[in-house]
C-alpha positions as CSV (number, residue, x, y, z in Angstrom):
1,X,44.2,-30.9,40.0
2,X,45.4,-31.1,43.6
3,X,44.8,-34.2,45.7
4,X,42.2,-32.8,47.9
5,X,40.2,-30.8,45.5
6,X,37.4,-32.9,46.1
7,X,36.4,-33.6,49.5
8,X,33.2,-35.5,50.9
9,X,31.3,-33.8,53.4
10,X,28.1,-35.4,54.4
11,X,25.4,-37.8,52.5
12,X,21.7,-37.8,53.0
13,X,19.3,-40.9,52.0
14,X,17.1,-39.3,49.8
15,X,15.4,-43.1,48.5
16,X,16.6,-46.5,48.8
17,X,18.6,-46.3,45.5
18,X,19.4,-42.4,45.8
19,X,21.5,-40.1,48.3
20,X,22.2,-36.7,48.2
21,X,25.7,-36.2,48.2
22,X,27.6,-33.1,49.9
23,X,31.2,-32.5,48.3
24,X,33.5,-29.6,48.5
25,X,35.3,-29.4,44.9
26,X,37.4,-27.5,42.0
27,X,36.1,-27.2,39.0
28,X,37.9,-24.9,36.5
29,X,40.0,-23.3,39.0
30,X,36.6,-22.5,41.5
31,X,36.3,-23.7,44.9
32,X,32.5,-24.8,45.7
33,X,30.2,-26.8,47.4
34,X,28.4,-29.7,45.4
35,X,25.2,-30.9,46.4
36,X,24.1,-33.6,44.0
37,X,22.1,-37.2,43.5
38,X,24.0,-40.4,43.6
39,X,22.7,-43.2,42.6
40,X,22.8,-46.6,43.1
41,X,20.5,-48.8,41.0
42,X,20.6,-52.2,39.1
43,X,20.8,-49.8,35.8
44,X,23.4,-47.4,36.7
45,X,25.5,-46.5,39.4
46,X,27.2,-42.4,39.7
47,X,26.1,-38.8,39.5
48,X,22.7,-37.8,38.7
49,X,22.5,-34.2,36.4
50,X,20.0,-33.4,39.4
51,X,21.9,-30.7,42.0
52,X,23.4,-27.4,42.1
53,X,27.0,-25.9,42.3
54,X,27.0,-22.8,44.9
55,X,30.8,-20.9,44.6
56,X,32.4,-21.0,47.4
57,X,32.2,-16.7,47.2
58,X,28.6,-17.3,47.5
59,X,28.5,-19.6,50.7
60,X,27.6,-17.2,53.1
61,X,25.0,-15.8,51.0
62,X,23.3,-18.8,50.5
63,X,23.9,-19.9,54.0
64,X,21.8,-17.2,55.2
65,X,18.9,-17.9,53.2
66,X,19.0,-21.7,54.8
67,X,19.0,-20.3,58.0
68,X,16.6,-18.3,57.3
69,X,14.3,-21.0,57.3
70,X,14.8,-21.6,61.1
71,X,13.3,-18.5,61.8
């Protein structure tokens, strides 16, 4: 896997103990955006099964159902 197959790209504070974290990644050769729970908690501490996975083929699709929203 290549240095930069996983890049950060914005967090949101979702609780005190839980952000949603944005990530561009490669997973089995596929390019996509991440959006997943990290948490932070006296229990445990990393990656929540909570999130979703959106191809990177499939960005613009699902980008124009967000901004769909704004309309």
């Amino acid at each position: 896997m290549e240095d930069n197959s996983e890049i950060e790209l914005g967090r949101i504070k979702k609780s005190e103990s839980i952000d949603i974290v944005i990530r561009k990644t490669v997973y089995k050769g596929e390019t996509g955006i991440d959006i997943r729970e990290y948490i932070k908690s006296d229990r445990y501490i990393g990656w929540s099964k909570n999130g979703v996975r959106i191809l990177l083929k499939d960005w613009l699709d699902f980008k124009k159902i967000l901004d769909s929203i704004e309309a």
